[in-house]
N, C-alpha and C positions, 0 to 999 in steps of 0.2 A: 701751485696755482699759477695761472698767467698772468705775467703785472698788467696790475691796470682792470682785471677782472673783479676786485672788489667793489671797487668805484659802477661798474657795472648789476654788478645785482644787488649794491645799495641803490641804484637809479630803479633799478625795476621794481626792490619792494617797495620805495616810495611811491607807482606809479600805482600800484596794487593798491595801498594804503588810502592814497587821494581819490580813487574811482569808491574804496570802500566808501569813506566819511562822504564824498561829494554826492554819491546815491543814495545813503541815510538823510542826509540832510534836502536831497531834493523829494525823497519820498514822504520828509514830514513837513518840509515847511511848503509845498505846494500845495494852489487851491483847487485845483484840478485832478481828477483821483486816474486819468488816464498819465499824465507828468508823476502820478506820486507812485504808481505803478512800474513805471518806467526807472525812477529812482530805488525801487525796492529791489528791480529788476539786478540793475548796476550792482547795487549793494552784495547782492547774490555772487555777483560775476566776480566780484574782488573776494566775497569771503572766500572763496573758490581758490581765487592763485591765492590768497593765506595757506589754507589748507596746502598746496600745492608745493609753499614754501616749506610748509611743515613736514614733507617728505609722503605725504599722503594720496595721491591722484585717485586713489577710489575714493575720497569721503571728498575730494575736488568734483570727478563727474556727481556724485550723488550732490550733491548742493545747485548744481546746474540742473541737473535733471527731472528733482523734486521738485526745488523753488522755485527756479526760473519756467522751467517747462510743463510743472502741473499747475502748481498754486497762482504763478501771477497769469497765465492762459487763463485760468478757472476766474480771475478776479476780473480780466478785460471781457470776459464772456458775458458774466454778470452785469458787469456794466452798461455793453453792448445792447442785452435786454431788459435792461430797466428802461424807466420813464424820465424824461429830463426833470430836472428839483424846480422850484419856485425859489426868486430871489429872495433871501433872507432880510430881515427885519434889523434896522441901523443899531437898536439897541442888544439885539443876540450877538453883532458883531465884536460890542465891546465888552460884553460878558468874554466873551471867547479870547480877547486878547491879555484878558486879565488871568483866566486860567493857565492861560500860552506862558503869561509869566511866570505864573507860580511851577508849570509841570520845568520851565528852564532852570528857576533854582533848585529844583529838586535833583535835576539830572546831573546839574553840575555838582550838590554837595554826592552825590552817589559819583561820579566820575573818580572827583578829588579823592573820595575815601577810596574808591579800587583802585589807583594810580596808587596811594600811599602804600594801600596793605599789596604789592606787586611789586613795588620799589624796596618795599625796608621790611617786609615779613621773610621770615625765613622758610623756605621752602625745599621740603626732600629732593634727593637726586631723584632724577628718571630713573622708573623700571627699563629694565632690560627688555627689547620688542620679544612676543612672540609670534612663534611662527617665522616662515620666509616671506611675507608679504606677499604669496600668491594669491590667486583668486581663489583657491580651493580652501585654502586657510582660513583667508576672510569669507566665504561664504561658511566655515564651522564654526566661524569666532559667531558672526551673523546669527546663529541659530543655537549655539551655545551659550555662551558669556554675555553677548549683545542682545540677546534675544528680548530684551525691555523695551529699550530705544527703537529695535527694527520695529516693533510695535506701534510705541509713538510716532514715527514716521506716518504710516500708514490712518494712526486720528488726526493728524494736521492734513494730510489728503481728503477724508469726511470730513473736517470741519472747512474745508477749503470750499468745499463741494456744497455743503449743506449750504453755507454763506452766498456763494454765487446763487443757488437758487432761490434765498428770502430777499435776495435782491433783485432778481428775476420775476418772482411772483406777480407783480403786478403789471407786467409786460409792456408794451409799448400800444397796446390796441385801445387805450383808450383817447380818445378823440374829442 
């Protein structure tokens, strides 16, 4: 390797890393669903070069191309076609901030516990890949082996789609 290249694609996974948490964190604590969109957006973008890191560029585009480019399109659509909300009521705010706390401890004891069992559980070697990582391959693994999840893909698309338009429904025409 070239010296000094380490130090460089530890800067780049951490740059990956921080865009990851920094767009999870802006997609849940914003109160604006066009900023939480945008955070979910981000989030996408970085799971992406994870993926990317992980030697995998098609399940990189495919993470851009689903999430970024169906699902949050389909969610700013929806939005776009909905009706503006009515300002909420002082006391639903503090119900919500008290939930806010409880969903935070709960994330965090669920963190701590996957951080533990990922630190000190003992875990198999990697299989060996198959295939040559061509497209021809990944589109037999796709339709073979994979053939569950390519599926699932396709109902986070309907349910993407259904959602945009119960948000839709009531349009902006009334006056």
């Amino acid at each position: 390797m070239i010296p000094g290249s380490d130090y460089l694609v530890t800067g780049i996974f951490g740059l990956i890393v921080a865009t990851t948490v920094g767009g999870a964190l802006l997609a849940v604590l914003s109160t604006r669903i066009i900023r939480s969109v945008t955070g979910l957006a981000m989030c996408c973008v970085g799971l992406a070069g994870l993926y990317y890191f992980l030697n995998s560029p098609f399940l990189a585009l495919m993470e851009i191309l689903i999430y970024v480019g169906a699902v949050c399109v389909t969610i700013i659509f929806g939005v776009m076609l909905s009706e503006p909300d009515e300002p909420e009521p002082q006391e639903k705010r503090s119900r919500e901030a008290l939930w806010g706390g409880v969903a935070l401890l709960v994330s965090a004891a669920i963190f701590w516990g996957v951080a533990r069992l990922g630190l000190q559980g003992r875990w198999p070697a990697p299989a060996a890949p198959v295939g040559d990582g061509s497209v021809q391959a990944i589109g037999i693994s796709l339709l073979t082996t994979y053939s569950l999840p390519f599926e699932l893909i396709s109902l986070v698309l309907l349910v993407a789609i259904l959602g945009a338009l119960t948000i839709a429904h009531g349009g902006r025409g009334k006056e």
